[in-house]
C-alpha positions in Angstrom: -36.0 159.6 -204.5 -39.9 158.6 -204.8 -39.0 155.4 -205.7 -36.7 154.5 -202.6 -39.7 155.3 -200.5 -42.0 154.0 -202.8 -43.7 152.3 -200.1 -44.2 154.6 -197.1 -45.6 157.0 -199.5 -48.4 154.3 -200.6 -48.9 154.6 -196.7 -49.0 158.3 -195.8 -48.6 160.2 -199.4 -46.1 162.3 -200.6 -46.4 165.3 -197.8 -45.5 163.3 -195.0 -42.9 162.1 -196.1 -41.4 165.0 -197.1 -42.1 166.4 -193.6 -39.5 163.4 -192.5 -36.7 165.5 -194.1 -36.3 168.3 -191.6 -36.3 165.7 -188.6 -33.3 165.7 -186.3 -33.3 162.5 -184.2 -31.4 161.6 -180.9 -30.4 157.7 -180.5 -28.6 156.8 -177.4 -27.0 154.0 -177.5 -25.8 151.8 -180.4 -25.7 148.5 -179.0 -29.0 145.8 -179.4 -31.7 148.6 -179.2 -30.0 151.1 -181.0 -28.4 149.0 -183.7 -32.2 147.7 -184.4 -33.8 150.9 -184.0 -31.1 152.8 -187.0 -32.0 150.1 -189.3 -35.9 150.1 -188.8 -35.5 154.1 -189.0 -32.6 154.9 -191.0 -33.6 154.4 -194.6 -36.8 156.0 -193.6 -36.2 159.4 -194.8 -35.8 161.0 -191.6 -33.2 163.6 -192.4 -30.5 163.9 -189.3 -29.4 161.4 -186.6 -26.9 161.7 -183.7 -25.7 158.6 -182.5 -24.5 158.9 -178.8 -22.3 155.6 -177.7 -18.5 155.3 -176.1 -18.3 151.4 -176.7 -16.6 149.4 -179.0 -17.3 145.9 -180.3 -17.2 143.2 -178.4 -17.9 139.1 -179.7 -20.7 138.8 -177.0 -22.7 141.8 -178.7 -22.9 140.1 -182.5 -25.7 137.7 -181.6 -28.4 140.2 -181.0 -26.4 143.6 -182.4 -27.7 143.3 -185.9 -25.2 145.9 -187.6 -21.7 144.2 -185.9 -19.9 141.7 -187.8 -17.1 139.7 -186.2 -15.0 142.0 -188.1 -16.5 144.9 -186.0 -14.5 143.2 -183.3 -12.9 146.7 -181.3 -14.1 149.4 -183.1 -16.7 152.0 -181.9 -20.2 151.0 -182.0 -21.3 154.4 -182.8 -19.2 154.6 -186.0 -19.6 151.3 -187.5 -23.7 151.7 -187.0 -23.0 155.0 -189.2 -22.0 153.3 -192.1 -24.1 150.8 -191.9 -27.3 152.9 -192.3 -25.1 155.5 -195.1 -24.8 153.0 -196.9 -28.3 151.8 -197.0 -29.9 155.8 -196.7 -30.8 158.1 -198.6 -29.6 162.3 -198.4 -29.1 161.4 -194.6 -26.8 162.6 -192.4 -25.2 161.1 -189.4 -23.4 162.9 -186.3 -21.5 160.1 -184.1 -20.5 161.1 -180.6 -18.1 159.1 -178.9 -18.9 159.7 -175.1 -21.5 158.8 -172.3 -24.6 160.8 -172.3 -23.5 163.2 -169.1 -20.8 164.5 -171.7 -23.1 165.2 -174.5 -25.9 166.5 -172.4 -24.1 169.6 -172.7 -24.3 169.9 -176.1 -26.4 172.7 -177.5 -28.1 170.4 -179.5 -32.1 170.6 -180.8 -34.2 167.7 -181.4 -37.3 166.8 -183.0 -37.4 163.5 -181.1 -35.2 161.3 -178.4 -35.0 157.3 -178.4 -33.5 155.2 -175.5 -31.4 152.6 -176.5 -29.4 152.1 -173.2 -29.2 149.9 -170.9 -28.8 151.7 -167.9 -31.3 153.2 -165.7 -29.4 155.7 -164.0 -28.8 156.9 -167.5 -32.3 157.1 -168.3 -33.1 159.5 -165.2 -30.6 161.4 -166.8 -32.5 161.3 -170.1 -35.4 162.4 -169.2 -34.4 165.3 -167.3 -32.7 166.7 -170.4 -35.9 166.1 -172.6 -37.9 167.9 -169.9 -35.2 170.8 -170.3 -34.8 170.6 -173.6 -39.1 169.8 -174.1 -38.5 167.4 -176.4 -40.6 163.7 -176.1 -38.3 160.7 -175.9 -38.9 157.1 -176.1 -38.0 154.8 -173.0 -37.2 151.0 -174.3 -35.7 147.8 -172.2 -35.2 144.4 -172.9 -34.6 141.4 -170.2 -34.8 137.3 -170.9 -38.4 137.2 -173.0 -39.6 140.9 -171.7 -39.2 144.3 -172.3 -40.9 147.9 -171.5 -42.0 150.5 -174.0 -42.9 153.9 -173.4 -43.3 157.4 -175.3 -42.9 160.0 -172.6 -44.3 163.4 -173.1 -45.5 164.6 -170.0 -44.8 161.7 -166.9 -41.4 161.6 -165.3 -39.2 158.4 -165.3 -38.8 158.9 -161.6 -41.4 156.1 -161.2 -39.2 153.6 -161.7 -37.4 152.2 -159.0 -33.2 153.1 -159.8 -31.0 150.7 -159.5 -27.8 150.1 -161.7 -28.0 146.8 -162.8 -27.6 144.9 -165.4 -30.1 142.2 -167.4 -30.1 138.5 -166.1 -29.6 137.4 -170.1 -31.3 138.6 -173.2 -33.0 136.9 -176.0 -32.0 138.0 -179.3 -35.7 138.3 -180.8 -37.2 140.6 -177.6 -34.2 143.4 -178.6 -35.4 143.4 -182.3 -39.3 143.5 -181.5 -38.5 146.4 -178.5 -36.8 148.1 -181.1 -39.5 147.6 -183.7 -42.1 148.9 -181.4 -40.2 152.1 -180.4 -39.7 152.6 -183.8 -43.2 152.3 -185.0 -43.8 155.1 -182.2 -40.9 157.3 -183.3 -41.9 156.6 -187.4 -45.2 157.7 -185.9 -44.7 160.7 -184.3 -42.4 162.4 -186.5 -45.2 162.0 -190.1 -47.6 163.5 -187.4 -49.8 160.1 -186.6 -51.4 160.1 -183.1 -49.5 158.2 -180.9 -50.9 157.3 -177.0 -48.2 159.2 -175.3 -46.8 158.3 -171.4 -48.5 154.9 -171.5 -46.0 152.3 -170.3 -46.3 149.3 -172.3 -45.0 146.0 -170.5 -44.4 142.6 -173.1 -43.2 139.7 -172.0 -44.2 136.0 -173.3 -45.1 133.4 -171.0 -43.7 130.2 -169.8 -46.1 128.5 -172.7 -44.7 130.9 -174.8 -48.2 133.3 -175.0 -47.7 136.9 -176.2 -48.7 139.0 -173.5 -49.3 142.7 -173.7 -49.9 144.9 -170.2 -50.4 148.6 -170.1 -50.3 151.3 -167.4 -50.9 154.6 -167.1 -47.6 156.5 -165.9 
């Protein structure tokens, strides 16, 4: 076992990472985000997932769903993403659920942590009012063309943003995978007790010379 995480415990010693074992953590949505964020966290050591997704497969997804094969081609998201990260874990388990969040939000369910992996805002409003119910921090993530938002909300309310059900004009595959990186690093984070700035909206984007840009706000 020491030796699989032979490496994160160079990083934060054996004690956190045995803390990562008790860890129950919420991922909502298995598509680009989520498939990224289960493979950056999922052979981590963190001891529980739930995967929460109704979709299957479709062709369009493979170019920036890292876990979907053309193979995948009509089967659940959720479930495919499960045994993609079993068999690549260690003594974790994975709970899929096969329905939108507004069904599993009633769920008695306790977690240690919540990640956004939707694409939905509406869906998001819905989020957060079930972490502020359920007081459990979650972490907001989009992706759009070369941009995307990151956020680990504690406190604030996602009401700040202005709803409306849309969906992204195009996505480059490389923003999904460094989104998903960065709300990972936050969720790793978190959960082995490292400070983390919490309901700090972090806006990324590159520019039309292809400049990394990093703006934050206060939310």
């Amino acid at each position: 076992m020491n030796e699989f995480y032979l490496r994160q415990i160079a990083l934060w010693g054996e004690e956190k990472q045995e803390l990562l074992k008790d860890k129950r953590v919420l991922i909502i949505g298995s598509g680009g985000l989520g498939c990224s964020i289960a493979f950056a966290l999922g052979s981590s050591g963190i001891g529980h997932f739930s995967f929460v997704d109704f979709d299957t497969v479709s062709s369009h997804n493979i170019h920036r769903q890292i876990a979907f094969e053309k193979s995948d081609v009509g089967k659940f998201k959720c479930e495919v993403l499960k045994s993609k990260i079993l068999n690549r874990a260690v003594d974790v388990k994975i709970d899929c659920y096969i329905e939108n969040f507004e069904q599993f939000s009633n769920r008695d369910l306790i977690f240690d942590l919540i990640i956004d992996a939707t694409d939905n805002l509406a869906v998001r409003v819905l989020i957060d009012k079930y972490a502020k119910i359920k007081n459990t921090p979650w972490i907001y993530g989009s992706v759009e063309k070369f941009l995307g938002q990151v956020c680990f909300f504690d406190k604030a309310s996602f009401d700040m943003f202005n709803i409306i059900d849309r969906k992204p004009e195009g996505i480059a595959c490389p923003i999904v995978m460094f989104v998903a990186s960065f709300q990972a690093n936050l969720a790793i984070r978190y959960l082995v007790g490292l400070n983390v700035k919490k309901d700090l909206l972090n806006y990324i984007y590159m520019s039309d010379e292809g400049e990394f840009i990093l703006q934050k706000f206060k939310v």
